[in-house]
N, C-alpha and C positions, 0 to 999 in steps of 0.2 A: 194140580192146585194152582201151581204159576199161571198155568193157560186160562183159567176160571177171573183170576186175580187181573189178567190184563185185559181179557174184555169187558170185565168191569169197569175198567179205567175208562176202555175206548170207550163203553158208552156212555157214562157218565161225559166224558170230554163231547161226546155228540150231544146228549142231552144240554150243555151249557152251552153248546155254539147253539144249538135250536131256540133257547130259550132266548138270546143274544139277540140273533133273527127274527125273533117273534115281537122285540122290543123295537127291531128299529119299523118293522108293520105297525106295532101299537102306535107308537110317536108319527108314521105319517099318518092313518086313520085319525089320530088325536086332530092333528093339525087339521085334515081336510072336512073335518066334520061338516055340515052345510051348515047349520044353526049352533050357535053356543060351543066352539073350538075349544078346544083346553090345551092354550100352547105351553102353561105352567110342564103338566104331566106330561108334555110331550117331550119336551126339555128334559126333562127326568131321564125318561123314558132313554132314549136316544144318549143322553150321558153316558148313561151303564154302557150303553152296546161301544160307543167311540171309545172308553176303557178296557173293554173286553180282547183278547189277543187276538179271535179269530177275526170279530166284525168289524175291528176298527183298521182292518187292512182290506175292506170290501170299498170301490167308488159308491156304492148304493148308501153306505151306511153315513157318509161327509155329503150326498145328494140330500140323503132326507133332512139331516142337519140343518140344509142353506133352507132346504125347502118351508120348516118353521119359521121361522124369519120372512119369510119373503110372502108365504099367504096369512102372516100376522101383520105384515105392512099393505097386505091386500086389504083385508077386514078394515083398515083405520083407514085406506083411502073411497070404503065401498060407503063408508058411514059416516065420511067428512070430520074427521073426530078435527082436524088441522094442526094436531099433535108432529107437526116436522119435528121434534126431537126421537120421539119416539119412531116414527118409519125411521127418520135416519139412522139409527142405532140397529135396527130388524136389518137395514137394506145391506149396512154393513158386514154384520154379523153373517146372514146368508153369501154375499159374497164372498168372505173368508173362507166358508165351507166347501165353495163350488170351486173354487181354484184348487184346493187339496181335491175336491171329487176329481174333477177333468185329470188334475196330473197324474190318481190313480187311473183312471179308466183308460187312457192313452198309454198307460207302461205297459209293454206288451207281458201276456204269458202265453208260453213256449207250449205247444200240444206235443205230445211222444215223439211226434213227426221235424220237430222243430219248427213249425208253425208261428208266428204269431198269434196272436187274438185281443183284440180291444174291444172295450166296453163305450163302443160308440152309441149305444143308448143312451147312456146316462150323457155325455156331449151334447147329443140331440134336446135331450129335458131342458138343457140349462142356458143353450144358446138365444132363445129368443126370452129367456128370463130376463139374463144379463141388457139384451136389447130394450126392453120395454125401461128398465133403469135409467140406460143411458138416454133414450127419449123422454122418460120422465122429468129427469134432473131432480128427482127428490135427495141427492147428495149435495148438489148444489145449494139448496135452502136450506139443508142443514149446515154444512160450513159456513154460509154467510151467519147463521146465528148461533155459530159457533163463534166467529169475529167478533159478532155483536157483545159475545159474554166474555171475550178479551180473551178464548180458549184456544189459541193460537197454534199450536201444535194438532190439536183433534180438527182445527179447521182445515190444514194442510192436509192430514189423512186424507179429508171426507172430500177435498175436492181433487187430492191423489189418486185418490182410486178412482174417480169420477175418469179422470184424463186417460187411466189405463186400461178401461175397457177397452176400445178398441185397438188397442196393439195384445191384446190378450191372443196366447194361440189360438184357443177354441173360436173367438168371433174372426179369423180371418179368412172363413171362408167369402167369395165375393157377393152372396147376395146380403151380408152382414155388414162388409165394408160399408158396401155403397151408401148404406143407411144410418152411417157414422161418419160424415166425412169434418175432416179437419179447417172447417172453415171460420172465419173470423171469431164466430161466439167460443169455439173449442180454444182459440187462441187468448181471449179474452179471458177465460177462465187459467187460461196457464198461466198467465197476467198473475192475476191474484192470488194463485198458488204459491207465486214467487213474494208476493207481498205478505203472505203470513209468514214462510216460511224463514223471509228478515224480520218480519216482529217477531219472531220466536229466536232471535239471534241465529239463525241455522244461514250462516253467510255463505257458506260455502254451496249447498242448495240450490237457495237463492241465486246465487250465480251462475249454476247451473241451467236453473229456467231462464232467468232473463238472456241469457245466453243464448240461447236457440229462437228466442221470440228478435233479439238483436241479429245474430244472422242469418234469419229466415227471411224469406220473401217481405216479411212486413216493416222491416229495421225499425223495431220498437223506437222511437224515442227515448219515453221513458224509463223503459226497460235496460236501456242506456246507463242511463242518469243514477240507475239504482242499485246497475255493477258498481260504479265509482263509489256509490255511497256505503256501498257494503264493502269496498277495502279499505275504505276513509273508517271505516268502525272497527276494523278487524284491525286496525293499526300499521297498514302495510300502503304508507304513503307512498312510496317509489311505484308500486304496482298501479295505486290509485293515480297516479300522473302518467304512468305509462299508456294504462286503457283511456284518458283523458286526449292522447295524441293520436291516438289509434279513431278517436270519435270524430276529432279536429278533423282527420279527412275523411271520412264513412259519411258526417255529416257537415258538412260545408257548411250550409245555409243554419245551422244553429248554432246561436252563440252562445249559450250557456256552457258548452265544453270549452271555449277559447277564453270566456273570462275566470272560470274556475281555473283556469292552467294558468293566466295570468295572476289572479289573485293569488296563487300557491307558490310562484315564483318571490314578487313582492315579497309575501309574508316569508322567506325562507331565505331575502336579501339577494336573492340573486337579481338582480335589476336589468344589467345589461343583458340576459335572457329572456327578461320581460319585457322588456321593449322589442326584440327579436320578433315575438308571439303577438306582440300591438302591429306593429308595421304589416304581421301577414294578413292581421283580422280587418285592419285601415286596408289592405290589398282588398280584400274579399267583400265589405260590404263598410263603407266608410260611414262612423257614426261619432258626432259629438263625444258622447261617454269615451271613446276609445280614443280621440285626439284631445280629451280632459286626464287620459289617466295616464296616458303617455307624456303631456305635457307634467303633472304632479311628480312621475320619477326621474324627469330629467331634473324638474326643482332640485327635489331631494338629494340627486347626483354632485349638485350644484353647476349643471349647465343651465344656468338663467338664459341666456339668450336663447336657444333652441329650445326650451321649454315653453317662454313667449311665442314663438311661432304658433308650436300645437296651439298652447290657450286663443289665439286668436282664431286658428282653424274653427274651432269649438265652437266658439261665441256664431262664428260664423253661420255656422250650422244650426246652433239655439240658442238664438239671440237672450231670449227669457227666459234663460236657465239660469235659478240663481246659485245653483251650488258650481257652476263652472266658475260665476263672479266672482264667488267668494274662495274658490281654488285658484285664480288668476292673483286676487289682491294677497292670498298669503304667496306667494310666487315672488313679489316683490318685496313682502315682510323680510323672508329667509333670504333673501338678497340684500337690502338690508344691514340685519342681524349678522352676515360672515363679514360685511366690511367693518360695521361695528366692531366684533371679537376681536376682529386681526389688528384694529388698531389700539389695542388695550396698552401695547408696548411701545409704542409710539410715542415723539416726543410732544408737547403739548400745541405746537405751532402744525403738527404734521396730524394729530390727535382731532383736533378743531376743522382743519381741512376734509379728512375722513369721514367726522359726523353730520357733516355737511351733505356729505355723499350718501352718508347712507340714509339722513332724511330727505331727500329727493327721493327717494327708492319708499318710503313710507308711505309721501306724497302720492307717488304714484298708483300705492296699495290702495289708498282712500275712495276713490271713483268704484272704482271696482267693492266694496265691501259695503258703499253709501246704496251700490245698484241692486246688488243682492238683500239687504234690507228693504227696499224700496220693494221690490217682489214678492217678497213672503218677510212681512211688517210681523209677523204672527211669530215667528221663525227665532226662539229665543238667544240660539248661538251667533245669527248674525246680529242682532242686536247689541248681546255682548261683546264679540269681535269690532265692531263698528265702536262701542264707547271706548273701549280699550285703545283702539287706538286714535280717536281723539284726545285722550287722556294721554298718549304718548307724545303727542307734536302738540299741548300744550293749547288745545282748540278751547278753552272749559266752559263758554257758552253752549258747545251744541255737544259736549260730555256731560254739562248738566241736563240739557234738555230731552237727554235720551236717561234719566235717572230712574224714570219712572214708570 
């Protein structure tokens, strides 16, 4: 009766893996039908069996799976439907299934003998699928409007998996490679992979791609610019100023990394490091802007005299630059201003002599703040700077005349 009792079971257990079997036939027939597909039922279909314990350890049964997907995204491109949401969502999908298929089919099983044996068929199905993909760029169109819908994360996916076809094991056999090569456009798209993948705050990522685009053959620039900016957001300034020094000689000729290391310096009062950083960039390609900002922190230092030097360098350089003129004439303001202060204690004979000094030094601001007006009339701070300090030395004819 036991013995009765267990080939019952056995066949019943056959009858359900048959019936399993038979579903994942139905779901590809469904799918490949020539006219009128029914990828709904095939989906169905194919469900059961990937839940089922015998078929969903089969490579055939994660084939057929991508396989849905992939001649659903067939049908929309046979019949121009332009639904890029839709293939990109099928192109996905089937790829998810085909990476689980391949990694079954490639795990060996052992015959009595100790044998191997792979299911290099189902490999073979899938290789030049994955190929027609990656020459499509239908993942591509779909991430860019996935950007477009601010879905920053799904657009990372769809142009991730785009990039990973070809390091995929199954496409590297060589007549696969060759027909995938890694060249500016695949580069291009790594690009913007890194750029979702900082709109999505995923910095760490992010850094990742621009990473490889910065020390690869091409020294991103930008991809540069957008390490710094992603430790500048992740809150790790020291890092952000370190890969800032590391750019300073990687890329010489661009100064955007010397004036953000400059400006970071400044803003964090370390001055005499910042002038360090000016003198190297004045080494490497000498520019107004750089013998103006140099000349402002020695202002600020209170070295007036070697601050005059730069500003004169500057002018030098552009003549008709009116924000040098008007950084030159406060040069002589806060020149000025310290002999003023310091004579606050002073006695009134000694008081008198000092304000004397320090209106010469006003004096001297005026040319300079009249020139900068004179350049950009339109330009409301010189304007104001320029009455104010007519209104200082007492001019009130030409502080009326600028009233208005």
């Amino acid at each position: 009766m036991k013995k009765v009792l267990f080939l019952v079971a056995l066949v019943l257990m056959s009858a359900g893996t048959f019936a399993q079997k038979k579903n994942v036939s139905r779901a590809k027939n469904l799918a490949l039908m020539e006219e009128n597909p029914d990828f709904a039922n095939a989906r169905v279909a194919i469900g059961e069996a990937l839940e089922n314990e015998e078929t969903k350890g089969l490579a055939d049964t994660w084939y057929v799976a991508g396989l849905i997907g992939y001649r659903e995204a067939f049908m929309e491109r046979i019949f121009r439907t332009g639904n890029v949401e839709k293939i990109g969502r099928d192109v996905l999908e089937s790829i998810n299934y085909w990476l689980k298929a391949d990694e079954m089919a490639m795990t060996p099983v052992y015959d009595k003998k100790g044998r191997p044996k792979y299911n290099t068929r189902v490999r073979r199905d899938i290789q030049p699928k994955m190929l027609e993909y990656y020459q499509n760029q239908e993942l591509i169109q779909y991430g860019i409007l996935l950007n477009d819908q601010q879905e920053y994360q799904q657009a990372y996916d769809a142009f991730m998996t785009y990039l990973s076809i070809p390091d995929m094991p199954m496409m590297q056999d060589e007549k696969y490679k060759a027909q995938m090569p890694k060249d500016s456009t695949y580069l291009l798209y790594k690009y913007y992979t890194g750029r979702f993948a900082y709109a999505n705050k995923n910095y760490d990522e992010a850094i990742r791609l621009f990473s490889d685009l910065v020390d690869g053959e091409t020294e991103n620039i930008s991809s540069a610019e957008h390490i710094y900016q992603c430790y500048i957001d992740k809150g790790d300034s020291a890092k952000a100023n370190e890969m800032l020094d590391i750019y300073i000689e990687k890329f010489p000729k661009e100064q955007w990394f010397m004036q953000n290391r400059i400006n970071n310096l400044v803003s964090s009062g370390n001055t005499e490091a910042a002038l360090v950083y000016l003198d190297k960039a004045i080494e490497r390609a000498p520019q107004g802007q750089y013998y103006n900002s140099k000349a402002s922190i020695l202002s600020l230092m209170k070295r007036f005299d070697e601050s005059l030097v730069s500003f004169e360098k500057a002018l030098a350089m552009e003549p008709n630059n009116a924000l040098f003129h008007q950084s030159y004439g406060y040069a002589y303001v806060d020149w000025g201003n310290m002999i003023y202060d310091a004579a606050q204690d002073l006695s009134a004979k000694e008081f008198d002599a000092e304000l004397k000094k320090a209106n010469e030094k006003f004096m001297q601001a005026l040319p300079y703040f009249e020139k900068a007006y004179e350049l950009e009339p339109e330009n409301p701070d010189y304007k104001r700077t320029l009455r104010s300090l007519y209104y200082r030395l007492q001019m009130m004819d030409k502080y009326e005349a600028l009233a208005n």
